[in-house]
Structures are given as C-alpha cells and as structure tokens.
Z-matrix of the N, CA and C atoms (Angstrom, degrees):
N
C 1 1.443
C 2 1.514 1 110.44
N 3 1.701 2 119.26 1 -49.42
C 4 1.303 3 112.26 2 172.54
C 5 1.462 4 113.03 3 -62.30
N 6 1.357 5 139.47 4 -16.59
C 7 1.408 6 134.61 5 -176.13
C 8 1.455 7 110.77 6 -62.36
N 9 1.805 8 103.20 7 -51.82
C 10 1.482 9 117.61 8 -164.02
C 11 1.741 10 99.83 9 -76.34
N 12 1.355 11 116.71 10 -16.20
C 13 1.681 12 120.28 11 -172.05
C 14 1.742 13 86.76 12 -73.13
N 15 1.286 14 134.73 13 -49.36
C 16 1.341 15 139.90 14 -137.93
C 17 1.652 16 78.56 15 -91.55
N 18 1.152 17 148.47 16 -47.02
C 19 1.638 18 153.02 17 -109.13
C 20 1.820 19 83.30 18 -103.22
N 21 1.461 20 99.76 19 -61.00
C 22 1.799 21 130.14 20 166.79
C 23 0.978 22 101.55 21 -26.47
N 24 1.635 23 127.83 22 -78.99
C 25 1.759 24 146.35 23 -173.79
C 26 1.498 25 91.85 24 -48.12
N 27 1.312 26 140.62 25 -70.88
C 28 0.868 27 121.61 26 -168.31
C 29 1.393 28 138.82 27 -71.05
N 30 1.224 29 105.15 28 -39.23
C 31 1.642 30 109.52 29 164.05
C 32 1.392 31 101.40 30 -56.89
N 33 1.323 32 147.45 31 -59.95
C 34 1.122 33 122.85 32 175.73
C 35 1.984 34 138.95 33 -53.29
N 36 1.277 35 85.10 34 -29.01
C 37 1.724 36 100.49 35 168.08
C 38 1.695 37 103.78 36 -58.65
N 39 1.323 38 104.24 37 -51.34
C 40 1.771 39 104.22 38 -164.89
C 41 1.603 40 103.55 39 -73.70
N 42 1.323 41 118.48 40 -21.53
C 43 1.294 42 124.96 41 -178.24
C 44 1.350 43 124.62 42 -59.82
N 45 1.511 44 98.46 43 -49.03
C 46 1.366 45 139.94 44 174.74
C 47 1.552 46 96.24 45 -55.34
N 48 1.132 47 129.24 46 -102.01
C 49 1.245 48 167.56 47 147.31
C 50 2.122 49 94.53 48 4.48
N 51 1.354 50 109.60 49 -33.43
C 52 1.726 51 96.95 50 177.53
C 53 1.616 52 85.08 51 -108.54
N 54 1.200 53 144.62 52 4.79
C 55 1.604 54 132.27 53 169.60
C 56 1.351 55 90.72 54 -69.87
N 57 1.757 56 110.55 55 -74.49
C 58 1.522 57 98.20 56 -158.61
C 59 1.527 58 117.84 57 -82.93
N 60 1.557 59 114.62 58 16.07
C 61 1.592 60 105.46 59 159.97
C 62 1.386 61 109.69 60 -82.13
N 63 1.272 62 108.79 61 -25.64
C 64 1.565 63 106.25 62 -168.72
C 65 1.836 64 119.62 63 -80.12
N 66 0.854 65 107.11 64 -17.77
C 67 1.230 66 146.64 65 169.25
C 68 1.823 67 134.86 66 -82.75
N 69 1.285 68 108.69 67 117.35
C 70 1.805 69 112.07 68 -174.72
C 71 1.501 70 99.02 69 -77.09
N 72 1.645 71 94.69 70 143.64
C 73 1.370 72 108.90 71 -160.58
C 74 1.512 73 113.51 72 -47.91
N 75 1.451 74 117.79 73 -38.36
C 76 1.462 75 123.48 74 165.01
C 77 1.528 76 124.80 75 -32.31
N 78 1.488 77 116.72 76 -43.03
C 79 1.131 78 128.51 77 -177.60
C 80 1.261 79 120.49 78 -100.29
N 81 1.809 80 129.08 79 -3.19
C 82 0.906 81 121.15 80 136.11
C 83 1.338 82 131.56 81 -70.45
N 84 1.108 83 126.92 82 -4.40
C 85 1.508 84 127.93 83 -175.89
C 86 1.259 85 103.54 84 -80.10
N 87 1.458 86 131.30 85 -12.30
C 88 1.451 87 158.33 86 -151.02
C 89 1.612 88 105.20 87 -94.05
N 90 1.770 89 95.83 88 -26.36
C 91 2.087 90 90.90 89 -163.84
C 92 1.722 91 101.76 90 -76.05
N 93 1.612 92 102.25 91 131.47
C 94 1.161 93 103.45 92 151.56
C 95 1.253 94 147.86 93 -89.37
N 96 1.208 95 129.50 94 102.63
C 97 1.436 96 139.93 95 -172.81
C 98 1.659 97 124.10 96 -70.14
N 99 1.351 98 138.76 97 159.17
C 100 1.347 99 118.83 98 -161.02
C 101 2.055 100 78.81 99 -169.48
N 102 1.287 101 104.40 100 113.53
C 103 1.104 102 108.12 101 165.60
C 104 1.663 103 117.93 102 -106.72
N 105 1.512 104 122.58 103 118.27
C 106 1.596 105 114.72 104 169.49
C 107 1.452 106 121.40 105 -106.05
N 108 1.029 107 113.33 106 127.27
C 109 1.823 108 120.06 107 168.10
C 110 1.489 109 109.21 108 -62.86
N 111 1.459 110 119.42 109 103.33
C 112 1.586 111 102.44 110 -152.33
C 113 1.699 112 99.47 111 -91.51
N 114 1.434 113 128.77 112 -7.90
C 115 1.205 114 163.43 113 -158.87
C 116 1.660 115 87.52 114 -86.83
N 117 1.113 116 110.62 115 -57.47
C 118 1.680 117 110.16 116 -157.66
C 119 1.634 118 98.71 117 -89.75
N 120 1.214 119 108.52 118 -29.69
C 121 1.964 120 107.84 119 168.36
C 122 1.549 121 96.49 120 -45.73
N 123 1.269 122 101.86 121 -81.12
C 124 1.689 123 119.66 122 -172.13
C 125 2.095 124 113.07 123 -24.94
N 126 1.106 125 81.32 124 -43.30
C 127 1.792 126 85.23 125 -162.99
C 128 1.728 127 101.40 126 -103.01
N 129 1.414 128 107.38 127 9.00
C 130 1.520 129 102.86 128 174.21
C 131 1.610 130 113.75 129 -141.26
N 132 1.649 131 103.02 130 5.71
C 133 1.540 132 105.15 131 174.34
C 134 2.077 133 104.34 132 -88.97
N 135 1.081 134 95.81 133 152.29
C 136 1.611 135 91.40 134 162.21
C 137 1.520 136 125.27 135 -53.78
N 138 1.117 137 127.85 136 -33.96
C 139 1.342 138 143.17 137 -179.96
C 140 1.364 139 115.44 138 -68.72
N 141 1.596 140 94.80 139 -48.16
C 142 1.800 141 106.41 140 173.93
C 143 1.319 142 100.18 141 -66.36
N 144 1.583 143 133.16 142 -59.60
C 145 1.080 144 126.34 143 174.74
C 146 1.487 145 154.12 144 -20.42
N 147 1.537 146 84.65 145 -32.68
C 148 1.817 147 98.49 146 -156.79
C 149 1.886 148 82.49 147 -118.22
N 150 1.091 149 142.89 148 12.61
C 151 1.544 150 160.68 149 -122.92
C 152 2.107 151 89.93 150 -147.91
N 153 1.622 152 85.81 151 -71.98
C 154 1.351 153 87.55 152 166.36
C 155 1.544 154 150.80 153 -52.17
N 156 1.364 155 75.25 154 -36.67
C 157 2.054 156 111.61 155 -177.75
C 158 1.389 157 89.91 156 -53.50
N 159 1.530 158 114.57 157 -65.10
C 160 1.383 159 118.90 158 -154.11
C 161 1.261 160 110.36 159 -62.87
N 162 1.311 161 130.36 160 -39.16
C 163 1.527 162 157.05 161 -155.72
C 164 1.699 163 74.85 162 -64.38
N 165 1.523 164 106.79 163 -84.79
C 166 1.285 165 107.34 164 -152.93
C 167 1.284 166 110.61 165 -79.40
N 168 1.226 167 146.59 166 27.05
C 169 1.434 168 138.59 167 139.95
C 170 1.370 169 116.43 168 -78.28
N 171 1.574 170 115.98 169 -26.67
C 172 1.259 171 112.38 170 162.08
C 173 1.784 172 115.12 171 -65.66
N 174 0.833 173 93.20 172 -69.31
C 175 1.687 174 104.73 173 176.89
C 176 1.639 175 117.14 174 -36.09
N 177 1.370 176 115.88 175 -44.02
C 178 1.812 177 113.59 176 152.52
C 179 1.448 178 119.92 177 -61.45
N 180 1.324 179 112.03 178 -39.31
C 181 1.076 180 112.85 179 167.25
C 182 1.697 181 117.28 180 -49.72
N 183 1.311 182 109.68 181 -62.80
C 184 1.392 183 94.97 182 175.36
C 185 1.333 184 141.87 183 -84.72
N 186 1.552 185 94.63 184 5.85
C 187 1.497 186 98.75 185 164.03
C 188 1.216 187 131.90 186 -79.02
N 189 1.637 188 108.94 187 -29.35
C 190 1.612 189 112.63 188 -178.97
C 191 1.899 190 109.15 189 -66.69
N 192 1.823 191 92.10 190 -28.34
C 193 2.074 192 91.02 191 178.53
C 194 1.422 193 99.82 192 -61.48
N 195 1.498 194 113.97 193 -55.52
C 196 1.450 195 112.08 194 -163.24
C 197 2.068 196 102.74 195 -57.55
N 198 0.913 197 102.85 196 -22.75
C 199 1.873 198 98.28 197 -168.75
C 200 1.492 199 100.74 198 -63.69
N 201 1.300 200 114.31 199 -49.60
C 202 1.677 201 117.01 200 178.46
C 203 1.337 202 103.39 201 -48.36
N 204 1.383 203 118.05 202 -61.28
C 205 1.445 204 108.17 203 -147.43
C 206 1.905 205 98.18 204 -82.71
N 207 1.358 206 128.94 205 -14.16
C 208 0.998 207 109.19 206 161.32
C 209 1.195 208 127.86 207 -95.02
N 210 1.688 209 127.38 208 -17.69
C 211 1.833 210 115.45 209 139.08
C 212 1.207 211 117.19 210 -33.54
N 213 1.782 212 136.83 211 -37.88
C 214 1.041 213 126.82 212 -179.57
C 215 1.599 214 121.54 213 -69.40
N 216 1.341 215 106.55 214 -28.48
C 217 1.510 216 121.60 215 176.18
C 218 1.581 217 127.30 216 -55.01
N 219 1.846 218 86.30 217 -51.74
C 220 1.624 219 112.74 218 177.65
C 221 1.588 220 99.96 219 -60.76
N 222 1.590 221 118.56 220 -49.51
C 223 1.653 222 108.14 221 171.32
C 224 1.437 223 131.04 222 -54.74
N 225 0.844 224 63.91 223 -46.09
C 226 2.191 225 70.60 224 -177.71
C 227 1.802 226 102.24 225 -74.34
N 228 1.028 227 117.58 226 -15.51
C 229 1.520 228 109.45 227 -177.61
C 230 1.242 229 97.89 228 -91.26
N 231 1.186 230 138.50 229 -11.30
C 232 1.157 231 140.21 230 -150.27
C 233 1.811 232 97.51 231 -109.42
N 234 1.594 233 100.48 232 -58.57
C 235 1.496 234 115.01 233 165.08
C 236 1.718 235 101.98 234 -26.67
N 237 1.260 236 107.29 235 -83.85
C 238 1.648 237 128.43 236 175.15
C 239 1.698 238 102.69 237 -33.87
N 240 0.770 239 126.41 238 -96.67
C 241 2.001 240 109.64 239 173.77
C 242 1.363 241 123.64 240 -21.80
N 243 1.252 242 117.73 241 -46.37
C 244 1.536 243 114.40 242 -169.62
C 245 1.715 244 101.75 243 -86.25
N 246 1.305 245 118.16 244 -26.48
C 247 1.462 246 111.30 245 -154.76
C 248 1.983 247 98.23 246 -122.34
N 249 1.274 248 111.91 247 12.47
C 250 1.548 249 82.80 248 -168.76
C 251 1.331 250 89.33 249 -112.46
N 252 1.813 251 136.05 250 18.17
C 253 1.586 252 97.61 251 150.61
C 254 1.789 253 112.58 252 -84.19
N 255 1.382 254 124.73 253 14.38
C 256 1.097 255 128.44 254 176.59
C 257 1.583 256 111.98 255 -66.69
N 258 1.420 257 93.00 256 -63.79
C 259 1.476 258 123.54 257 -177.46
C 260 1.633 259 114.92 258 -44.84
N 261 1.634 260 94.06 259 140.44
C 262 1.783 261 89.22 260 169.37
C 263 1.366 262 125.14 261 -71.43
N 264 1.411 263 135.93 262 -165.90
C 265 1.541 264 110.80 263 168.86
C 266 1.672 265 118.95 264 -90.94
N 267 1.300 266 95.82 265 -19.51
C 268 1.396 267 91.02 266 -178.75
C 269 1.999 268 104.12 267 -69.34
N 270 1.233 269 124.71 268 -13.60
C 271 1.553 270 120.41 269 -172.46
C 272 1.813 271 100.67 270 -90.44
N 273 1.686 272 98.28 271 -45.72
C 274 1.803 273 90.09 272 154.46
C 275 1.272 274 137.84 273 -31.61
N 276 1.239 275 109.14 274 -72.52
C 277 1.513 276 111.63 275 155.44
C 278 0.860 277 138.54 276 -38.79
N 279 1.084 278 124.60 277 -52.58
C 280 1.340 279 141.34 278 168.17
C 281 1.738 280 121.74 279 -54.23
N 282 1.170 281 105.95 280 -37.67
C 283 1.928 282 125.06 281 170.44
C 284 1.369 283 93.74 282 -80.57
N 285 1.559 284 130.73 283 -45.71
C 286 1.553 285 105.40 284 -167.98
C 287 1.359 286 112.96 285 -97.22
N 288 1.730 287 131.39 286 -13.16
C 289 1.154 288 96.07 287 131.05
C 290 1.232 289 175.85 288 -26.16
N 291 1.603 290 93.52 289 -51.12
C 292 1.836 291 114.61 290 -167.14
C 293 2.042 292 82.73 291 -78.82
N 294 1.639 293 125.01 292 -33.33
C 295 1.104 294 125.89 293 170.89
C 296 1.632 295 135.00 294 -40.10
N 297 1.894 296 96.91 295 -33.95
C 298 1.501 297 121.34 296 -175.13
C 299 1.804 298 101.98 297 -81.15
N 300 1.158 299 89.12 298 -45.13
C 301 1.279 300 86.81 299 -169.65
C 302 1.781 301 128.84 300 -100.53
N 303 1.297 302 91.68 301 4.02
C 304 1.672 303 109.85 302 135.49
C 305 1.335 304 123.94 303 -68.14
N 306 1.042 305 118.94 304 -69.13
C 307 1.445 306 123.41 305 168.67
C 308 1.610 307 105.76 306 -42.73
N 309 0.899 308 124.78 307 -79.96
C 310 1.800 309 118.79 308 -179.38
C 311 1.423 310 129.67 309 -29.63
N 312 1.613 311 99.94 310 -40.21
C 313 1.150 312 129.67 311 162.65
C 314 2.059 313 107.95 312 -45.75
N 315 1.164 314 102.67 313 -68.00
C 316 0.743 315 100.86 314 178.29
C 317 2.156 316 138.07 315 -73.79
N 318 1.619 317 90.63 316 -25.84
C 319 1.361 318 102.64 317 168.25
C 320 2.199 319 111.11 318 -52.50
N 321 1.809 320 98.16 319 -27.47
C 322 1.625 321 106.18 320 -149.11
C 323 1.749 322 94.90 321 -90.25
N 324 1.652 323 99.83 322 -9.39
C 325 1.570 324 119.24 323 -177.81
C 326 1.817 325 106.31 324 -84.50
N 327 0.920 326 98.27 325 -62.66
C 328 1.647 327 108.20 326 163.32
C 329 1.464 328 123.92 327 -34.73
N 330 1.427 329 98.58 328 -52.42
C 331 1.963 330 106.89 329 177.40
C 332 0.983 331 99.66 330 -40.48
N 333 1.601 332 94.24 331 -76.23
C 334 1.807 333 110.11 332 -174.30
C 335 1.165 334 129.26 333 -41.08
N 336 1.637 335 122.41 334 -24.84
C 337 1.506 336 118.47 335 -168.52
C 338 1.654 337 108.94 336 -97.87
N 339 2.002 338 101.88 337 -7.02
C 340 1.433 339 106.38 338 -179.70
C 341 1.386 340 112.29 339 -84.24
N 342 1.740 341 107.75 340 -38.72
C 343 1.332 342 113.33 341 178.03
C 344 1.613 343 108.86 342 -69.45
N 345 0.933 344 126.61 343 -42.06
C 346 1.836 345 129.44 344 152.99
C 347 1.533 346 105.48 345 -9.14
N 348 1.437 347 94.52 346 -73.59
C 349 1.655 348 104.43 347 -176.73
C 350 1.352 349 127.31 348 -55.53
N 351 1.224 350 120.91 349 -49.55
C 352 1.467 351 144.20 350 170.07
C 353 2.070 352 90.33 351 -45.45
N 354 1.326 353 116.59 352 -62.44
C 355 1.328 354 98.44 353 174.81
C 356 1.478 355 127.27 354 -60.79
N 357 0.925 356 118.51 355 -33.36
C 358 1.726 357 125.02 356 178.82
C 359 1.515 358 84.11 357 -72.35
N 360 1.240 359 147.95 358 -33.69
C 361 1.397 360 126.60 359 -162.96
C 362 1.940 361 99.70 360 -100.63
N 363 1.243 362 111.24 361 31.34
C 364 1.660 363 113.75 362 -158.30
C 365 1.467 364 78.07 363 -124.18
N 366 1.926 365 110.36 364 -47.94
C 367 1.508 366 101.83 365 -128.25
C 368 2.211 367 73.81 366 -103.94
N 369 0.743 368 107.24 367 -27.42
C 370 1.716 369 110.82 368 173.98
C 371 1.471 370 135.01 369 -81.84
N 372 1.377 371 119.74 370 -50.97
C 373 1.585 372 113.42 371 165.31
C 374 1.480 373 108.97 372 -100.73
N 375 1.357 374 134.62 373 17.71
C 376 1.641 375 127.98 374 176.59
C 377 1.181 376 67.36 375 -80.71
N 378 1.244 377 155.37 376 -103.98
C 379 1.813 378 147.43 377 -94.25
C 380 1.222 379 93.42 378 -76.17
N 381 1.669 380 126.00 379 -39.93
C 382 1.448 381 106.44 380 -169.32
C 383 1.226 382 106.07 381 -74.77
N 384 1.302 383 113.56 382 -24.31
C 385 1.892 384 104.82 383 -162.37
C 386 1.706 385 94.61 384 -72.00
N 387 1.267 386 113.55 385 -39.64
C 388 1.865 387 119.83 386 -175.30
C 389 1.849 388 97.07 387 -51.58
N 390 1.168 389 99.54 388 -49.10
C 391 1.883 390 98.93 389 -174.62
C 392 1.230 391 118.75 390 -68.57
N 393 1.362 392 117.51 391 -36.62
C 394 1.426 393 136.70 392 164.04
C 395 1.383 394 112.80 393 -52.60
N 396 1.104 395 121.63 394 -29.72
C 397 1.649 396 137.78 395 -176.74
C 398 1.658 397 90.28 396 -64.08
N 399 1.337 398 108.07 397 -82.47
C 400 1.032 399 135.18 398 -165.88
C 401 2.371 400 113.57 399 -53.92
N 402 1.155 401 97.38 400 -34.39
C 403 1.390 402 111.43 401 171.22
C 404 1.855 403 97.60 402 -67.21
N 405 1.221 404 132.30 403 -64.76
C 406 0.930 405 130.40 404 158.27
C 407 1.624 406 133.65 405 -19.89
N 408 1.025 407 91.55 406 -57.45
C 409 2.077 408 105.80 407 166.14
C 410 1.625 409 88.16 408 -46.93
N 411 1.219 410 102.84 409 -89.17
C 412 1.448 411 118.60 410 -161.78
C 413 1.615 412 99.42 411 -44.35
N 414 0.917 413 148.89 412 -7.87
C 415 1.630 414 136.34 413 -172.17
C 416 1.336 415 91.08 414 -93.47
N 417 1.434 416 124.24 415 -60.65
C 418 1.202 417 140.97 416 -176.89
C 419 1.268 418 117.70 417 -36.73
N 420 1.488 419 99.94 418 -38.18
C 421 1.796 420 110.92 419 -162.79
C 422 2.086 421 98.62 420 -79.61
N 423 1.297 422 72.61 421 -53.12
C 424 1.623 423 84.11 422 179.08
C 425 0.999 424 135.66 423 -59.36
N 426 1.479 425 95.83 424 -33.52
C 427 1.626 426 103.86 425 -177.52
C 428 1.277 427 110.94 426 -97.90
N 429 1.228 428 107.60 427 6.74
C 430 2.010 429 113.05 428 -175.12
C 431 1.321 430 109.64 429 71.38
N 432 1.266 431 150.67 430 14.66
C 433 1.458 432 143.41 431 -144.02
C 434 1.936 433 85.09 432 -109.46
N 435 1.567 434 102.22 433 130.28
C 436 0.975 435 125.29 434 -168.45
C 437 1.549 436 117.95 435 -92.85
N 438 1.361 437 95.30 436 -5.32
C 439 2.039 438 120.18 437 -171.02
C 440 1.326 439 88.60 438 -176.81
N 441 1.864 440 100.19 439 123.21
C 442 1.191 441 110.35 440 143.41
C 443 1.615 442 104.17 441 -130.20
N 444 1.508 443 107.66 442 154.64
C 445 1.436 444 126.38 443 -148.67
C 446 1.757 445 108.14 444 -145.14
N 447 1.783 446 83.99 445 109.45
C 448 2.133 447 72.01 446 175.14
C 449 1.529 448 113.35 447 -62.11
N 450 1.315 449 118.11 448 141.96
C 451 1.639 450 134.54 449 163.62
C 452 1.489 451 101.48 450 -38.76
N 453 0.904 452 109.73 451 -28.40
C 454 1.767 453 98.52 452 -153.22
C 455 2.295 454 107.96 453 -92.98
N 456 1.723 455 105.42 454 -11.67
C 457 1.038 456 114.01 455 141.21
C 458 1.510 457 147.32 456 -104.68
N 459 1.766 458 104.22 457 21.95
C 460 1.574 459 91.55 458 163.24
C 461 1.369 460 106.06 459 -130.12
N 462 1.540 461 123.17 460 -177.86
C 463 1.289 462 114.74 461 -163.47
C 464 1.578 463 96.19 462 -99.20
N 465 1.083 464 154.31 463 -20.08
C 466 0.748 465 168.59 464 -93.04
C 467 1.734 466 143.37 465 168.92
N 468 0.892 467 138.65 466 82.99
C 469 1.644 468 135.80 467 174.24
C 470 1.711 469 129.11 468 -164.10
N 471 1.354 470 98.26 469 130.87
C 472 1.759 471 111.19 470 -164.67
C 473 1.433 472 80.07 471 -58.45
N 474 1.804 473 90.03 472 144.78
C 475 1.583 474 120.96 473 151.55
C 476 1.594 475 107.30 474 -15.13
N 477 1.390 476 99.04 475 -62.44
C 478 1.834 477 99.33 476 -148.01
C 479 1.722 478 109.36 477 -73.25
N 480 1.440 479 105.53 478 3.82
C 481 1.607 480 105.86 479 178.40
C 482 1.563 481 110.77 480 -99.21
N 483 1.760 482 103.03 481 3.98
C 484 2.047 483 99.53 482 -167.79
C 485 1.752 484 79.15 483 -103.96
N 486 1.630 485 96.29 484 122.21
C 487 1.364 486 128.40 485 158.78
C 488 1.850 487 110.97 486 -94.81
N 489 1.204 488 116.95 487 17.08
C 490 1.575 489 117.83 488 -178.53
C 491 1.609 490 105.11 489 -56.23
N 492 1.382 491 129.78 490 -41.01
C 493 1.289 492 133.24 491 -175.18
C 494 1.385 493 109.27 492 -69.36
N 495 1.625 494 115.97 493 -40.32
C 496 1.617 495 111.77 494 -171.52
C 497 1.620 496 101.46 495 -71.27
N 498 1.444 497 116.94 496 -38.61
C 499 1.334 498 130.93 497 -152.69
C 500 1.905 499 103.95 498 -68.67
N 501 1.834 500 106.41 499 -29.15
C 502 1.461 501 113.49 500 -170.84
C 503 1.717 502 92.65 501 -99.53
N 504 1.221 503 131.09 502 -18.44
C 505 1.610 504 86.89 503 -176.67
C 506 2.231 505 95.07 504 -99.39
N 507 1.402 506 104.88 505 -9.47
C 508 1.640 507 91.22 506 158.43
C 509 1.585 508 117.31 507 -44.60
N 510 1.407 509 87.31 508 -61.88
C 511 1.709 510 91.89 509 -176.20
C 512 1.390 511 107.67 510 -39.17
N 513 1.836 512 116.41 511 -72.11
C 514 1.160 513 107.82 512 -175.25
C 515 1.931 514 137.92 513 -58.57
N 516 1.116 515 91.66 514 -2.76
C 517 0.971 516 111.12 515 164.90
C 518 1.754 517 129.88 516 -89.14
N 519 1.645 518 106.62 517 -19.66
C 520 1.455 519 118.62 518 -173.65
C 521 1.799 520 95.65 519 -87.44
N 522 1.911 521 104.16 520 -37.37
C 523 1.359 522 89.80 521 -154.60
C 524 1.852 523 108.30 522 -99.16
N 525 1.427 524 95.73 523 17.29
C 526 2.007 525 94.51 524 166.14
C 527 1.716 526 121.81 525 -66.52
C-alpha cells in the first residue's frame, strides 16, 4: 500500500511538473488543484459512517469473547506460577499443556476474527471507496480541477485547495 501511495506522489509530481513546463507561465497560474482528506470523507460521510458502525460492532463484539478467554489464560498462568513447585511433573505438564493449547486456541480465534474483519471491511467500505472514485471524476469534471490529490500524499497545501467537504456531501449525496 505504501509503494502504490509513493507510485501516486509521483505520477502526480511529474504530471504536475510536465503541465506547467509545457505551458507559459500565464497559463500555469491557470492549473486547478483540488486537495481531499480521503480519511476524513470516510469517517464523516454517511456511507463511511454506517461502514464503520458495522466494522466496529463486530470488533466489540469480538473483543468482549476474546476478554474471557484471555482472563482465562491470565488465570491459569497464574495458577501455574504460584502452584507448580507444589505439583508433580507429570501435573506440570499436564497444566502447561492444556495452557499451550489454550493459548493457540486462542491465537487460531484471533486470525479468524481479523480475517472476519478484513471481509466486513471488503464487503463495506470497497463500495464506498469505488463510489468515491467515481464522485471524484465528477467533482473534477465539474469543478474544472485539473489535479486532484489526496492530503495524505503531499507535504503541503493552502486551505483553499482542500475540497474534502465538497467531495463528502457528493458522496452522500451519490450514495442515497
């Protein structure tokens, strides 16, 4: 993801950079630029919103399962410190086993509940980001903007070039 962010920056730098070579200085003063916070669309459009909602009701959801079963972990590990110079070795073993494979148990619970997420985040913000794509065209078209540029790859840009506000109620407006 950081490769294609850098790949982005640059094709747009060189883009930039052969507009106003190609071009008398008059008519570069002409390019319109359009910077979006694509981060702040997402978490402040309705679409992003209700995208999120879902995300993280799952994600509480699986945190309160995972809290049990690792309170249960913290006990029994705890059991095992305080009590196994008591213990014979065969009950050692036997406790830090059933211990391993609690824990594993639970590492193989985790995968699953991340890759879970990764789908709710496949099957929930891909459509907005695809519409968002496309809201973008249309801002561009409309608004004449000759470059638009996510915030989050340049170092730099005045207030009056962040279109993030026009860009989120399009959206919300594309995706009713």
């Amino acid at each position: 993801m950081k490769g294609l962010k850098y790949i982005v920056t640059g094709v747009c730098a060189a883009a930039l950079f052969a507009y106003s070579g190609l071009t008398s200085p008059v008519q570069a003063a002409e390019l319109k630029i359009g910077v979006v916070n694509m981060q702040k669309v997402l978490t402040s459009s309705s679409a992003g919103k209700k995208a999120q909602s879902i995300i993280e009701q799952k994600m509480k959801s699986y945190d309160s399962t995972f809290k049990k079963d690792k309170d249960s972990l913290v006990t029994m590990r705890e059991e095992i410190e305080k009590k196994s110079s008591a213990w014979s070795d065969t009950v050692k073993q036997q406790k830090f086993s059933d211990f391993q494979k609690k824990s594993a148990e639970l590492g193989t619970k985790e995968r699953e509940a991340n890759q879970e997420i990764r789908k709710l985040q496949e099957r929930h913000v891909q459509p907005v980001l695809q519409k968002l794509e496309d809201v973008i065209q249309n801002v561009a078209k409309n608004g004449q903007y000759d470059l638009i540029l996510p915030s989050n790859t340049i170092l730099f840009a005045g207030g009056r070039h962040d279109i993030t506000d026009q860009v989120t109620k399009a959206l919300d407006a594309a995706m009713k």
